[in-house]
C-alpha positions as CSV (number, residue, x, y, z in Angstrom):
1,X,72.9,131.4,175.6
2,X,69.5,131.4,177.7
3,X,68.5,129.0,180.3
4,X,65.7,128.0,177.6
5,X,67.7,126.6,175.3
6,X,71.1,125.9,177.0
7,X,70.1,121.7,177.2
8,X,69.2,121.9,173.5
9,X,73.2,121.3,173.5
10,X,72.9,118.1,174.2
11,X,69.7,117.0,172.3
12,X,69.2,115.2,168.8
13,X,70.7,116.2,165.8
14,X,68.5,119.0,163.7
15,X,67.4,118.4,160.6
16,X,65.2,121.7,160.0
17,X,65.4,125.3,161.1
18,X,62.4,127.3,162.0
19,X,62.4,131.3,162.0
20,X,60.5,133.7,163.2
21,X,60.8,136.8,160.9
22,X,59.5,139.8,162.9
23,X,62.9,141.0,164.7
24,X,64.5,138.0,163.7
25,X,65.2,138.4,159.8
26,X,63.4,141.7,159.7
27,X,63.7,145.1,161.6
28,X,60.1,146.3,162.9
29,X,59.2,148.7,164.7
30,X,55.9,150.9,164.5
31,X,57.9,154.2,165.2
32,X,60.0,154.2,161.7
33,X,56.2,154.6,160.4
34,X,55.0,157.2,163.0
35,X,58.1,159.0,163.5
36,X,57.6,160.4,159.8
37,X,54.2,161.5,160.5
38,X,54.1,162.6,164.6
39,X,57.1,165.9,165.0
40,X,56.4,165.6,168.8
41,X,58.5,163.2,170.8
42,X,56.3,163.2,173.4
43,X,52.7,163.3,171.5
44,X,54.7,159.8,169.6
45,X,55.6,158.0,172.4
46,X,51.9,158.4,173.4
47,X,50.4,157.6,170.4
48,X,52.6,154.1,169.9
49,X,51.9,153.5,173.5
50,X,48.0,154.0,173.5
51,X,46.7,154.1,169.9
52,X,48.4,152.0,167.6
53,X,50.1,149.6,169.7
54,X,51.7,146.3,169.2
55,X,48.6,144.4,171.6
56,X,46.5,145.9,169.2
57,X,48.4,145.1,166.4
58,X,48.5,141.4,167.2
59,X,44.5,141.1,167.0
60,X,45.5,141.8,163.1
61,X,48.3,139.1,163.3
62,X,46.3,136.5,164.8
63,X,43.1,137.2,162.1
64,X,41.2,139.7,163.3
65,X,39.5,141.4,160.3
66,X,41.6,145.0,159.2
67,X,37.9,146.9,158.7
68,X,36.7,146.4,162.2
69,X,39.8,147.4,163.8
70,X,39.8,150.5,162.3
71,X,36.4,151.7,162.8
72,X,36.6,150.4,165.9
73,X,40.2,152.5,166.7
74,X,39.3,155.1,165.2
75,X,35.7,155.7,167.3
76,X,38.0,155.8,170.2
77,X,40.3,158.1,169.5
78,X,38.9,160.6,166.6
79,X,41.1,163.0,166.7
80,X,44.1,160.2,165.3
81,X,41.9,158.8,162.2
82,X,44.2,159.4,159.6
83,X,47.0,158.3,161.3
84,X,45.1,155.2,162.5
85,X,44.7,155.0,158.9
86,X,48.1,155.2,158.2
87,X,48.4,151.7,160.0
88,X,46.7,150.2,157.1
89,X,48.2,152.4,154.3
90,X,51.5,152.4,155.2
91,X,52.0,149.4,157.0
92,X,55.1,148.4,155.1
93,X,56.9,151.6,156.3
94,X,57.3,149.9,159.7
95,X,59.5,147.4,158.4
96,X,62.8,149.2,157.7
97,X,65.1,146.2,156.7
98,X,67.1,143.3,157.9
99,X,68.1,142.7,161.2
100,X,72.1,142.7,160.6
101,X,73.7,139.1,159.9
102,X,71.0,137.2,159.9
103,X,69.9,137.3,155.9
104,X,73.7,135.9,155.6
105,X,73.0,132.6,158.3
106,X,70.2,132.0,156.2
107,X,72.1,131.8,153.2
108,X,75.2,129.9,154.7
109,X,72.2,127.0,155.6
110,X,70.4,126.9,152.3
111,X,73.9,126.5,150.7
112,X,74.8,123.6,152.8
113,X,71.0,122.3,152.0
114,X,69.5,122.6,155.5
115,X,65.9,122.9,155.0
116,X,64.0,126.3,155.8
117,X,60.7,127.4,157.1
118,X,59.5,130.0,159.0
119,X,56.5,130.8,161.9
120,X,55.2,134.0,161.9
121,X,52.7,136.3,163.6
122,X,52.0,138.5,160.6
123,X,48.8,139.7,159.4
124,X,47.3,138.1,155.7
125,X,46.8,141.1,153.6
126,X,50.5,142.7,155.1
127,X,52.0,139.7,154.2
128,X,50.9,139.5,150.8
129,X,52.6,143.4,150.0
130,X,55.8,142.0,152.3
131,X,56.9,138.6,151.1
132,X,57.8,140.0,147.6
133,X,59.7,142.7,148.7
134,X,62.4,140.0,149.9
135,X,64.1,137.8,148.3
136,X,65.7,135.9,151.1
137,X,62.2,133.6,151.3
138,X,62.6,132.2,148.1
139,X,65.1,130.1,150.6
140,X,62.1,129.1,153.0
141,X,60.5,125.7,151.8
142,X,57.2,127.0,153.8
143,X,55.9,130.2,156.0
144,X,53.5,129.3,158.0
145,X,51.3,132.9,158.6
146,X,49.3,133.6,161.7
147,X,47.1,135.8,159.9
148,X,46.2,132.6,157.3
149,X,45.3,130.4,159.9
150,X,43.9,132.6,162.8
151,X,46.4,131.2,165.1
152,X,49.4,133.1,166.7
153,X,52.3,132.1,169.0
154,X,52.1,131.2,171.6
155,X,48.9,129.5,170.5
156,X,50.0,125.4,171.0
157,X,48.3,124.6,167.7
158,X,50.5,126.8,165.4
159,X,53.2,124.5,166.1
160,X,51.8,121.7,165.5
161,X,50.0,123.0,162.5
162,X,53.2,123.7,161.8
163,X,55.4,120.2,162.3
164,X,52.8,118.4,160.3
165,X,52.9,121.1,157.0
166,X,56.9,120.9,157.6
167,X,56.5,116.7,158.1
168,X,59.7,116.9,160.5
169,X,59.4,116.0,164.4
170,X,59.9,118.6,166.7
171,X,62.8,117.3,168.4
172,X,64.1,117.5,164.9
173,X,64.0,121.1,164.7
174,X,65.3,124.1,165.8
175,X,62.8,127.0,166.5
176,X,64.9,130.7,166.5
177,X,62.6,133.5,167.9
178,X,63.2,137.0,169.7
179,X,60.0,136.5,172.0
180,X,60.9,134.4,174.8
181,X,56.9,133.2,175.4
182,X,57.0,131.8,171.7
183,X,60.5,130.2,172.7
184,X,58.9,128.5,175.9
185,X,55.8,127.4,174.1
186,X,58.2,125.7,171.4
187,X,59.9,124.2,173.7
188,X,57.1,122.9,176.3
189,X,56.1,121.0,172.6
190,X,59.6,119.4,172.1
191,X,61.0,121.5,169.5
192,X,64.8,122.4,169.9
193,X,65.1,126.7,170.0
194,X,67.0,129.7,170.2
195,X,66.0,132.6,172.0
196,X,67.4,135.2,169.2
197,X,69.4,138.2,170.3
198,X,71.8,138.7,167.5
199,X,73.1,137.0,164.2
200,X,76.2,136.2,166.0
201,X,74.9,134.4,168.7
202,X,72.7,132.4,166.6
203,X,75.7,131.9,164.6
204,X,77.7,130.4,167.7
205,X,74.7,127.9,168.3
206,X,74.2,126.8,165.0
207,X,78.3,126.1,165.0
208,X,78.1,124.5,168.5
209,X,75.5,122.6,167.0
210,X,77.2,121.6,163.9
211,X,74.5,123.3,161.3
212,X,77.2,125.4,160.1
């Protein structure tokens, strides 16, 4: 377990569990999209590294409007317009699946009727072609979407938009996220967390913690 959540151990009892879903309950990557469309291994690490990035992408996740962006992109780098374009296309493409175990540890805590909500840095109009392409968020009792409320993590005020639409404390909840500046902001707040790694760690923790 991390030194940011290795106390959590001996905090309150949890009543809630938070997700992130980026990397957490869903693979993502940019290169499953651009791999298909970019032959050159070279010319693709470039293009993810400089054009379409995942800085960039965040300006979209945190609210920043999908039009100006890509005029904006593609003024800069001309020669990559349609597969800038291909960003807003075929954004779904980048999302390849679950991340492995963690649909299941969902499950397991919506059987034993732990409640369910998620945080996540996802942009509106993506969101809207995403969320019904998976079942496993019928489960969530709320997704709080950075894209809605033109706030991100690590923003502060996401989380506590967020503990007031859930109506649980903080130190009543556990926060699971892959990014560890998301997990430190959490935490500076008073929310219990989980810096994620794998299903089975998460697993471990939510055993230890006696979620599960």
């Amino acid at each position: 377990m991390s030194e940011v959540d290795s106390s959590d151990r001996q905090a309150s009892s949890v009543e809630a569990v938070v997700f992130d879903v980026g990397r957490v309950l869903v693979r993502w990557d940019m290169r499953c999209l651009y791999s298909k469309l970019i032959d050159d291994p070279v010319r693709l690490d470039w293009f993810c590294s400089t054009v379409v990035t995942e800085d960039w992408h965040y300006q979209h996740d945190a609210g920043r409007d999908l039009g100006e962006m890509l005029v904006e992109r593609k003024r800069a780098y001309p020669d990559c317009a349609d597969l800038i374009e291909a960003y807003a296309t075929r954004f779904l493409e980048t999302i390849p699946g679950p991340v492995q175990g963690t649909h299941e540890v969902v499950r397991r805590l919506s059987a034993k009727g732990v409640p369910l909500y998620a945080i996540t840095n996802f942009a509106s109009l993506f969101w809207r072609q995403f969320r019904p392409t998976d079942p496993i968020f019928d489960l969530f009792r709320d997704v709080v979407v950075s894209g809605d409320e033109k706030l991100a993590k690590p923003d502060p005020e996401i989380y506590r938009l967020a503990a007031q639409r859930f109506g649980h404390p903080p130190h009543k909840m556990l926060f699971v996220d892959d990014n560890l500046a998301n997990i430190t902001a959490a935490r500076v707040l008073g929310w219990q967390v989980h810096h994620f790694v794998e299903a089975a760690a998460l697993e471990q923790d939510l055993l230890n913690r006696g979620i599960l």
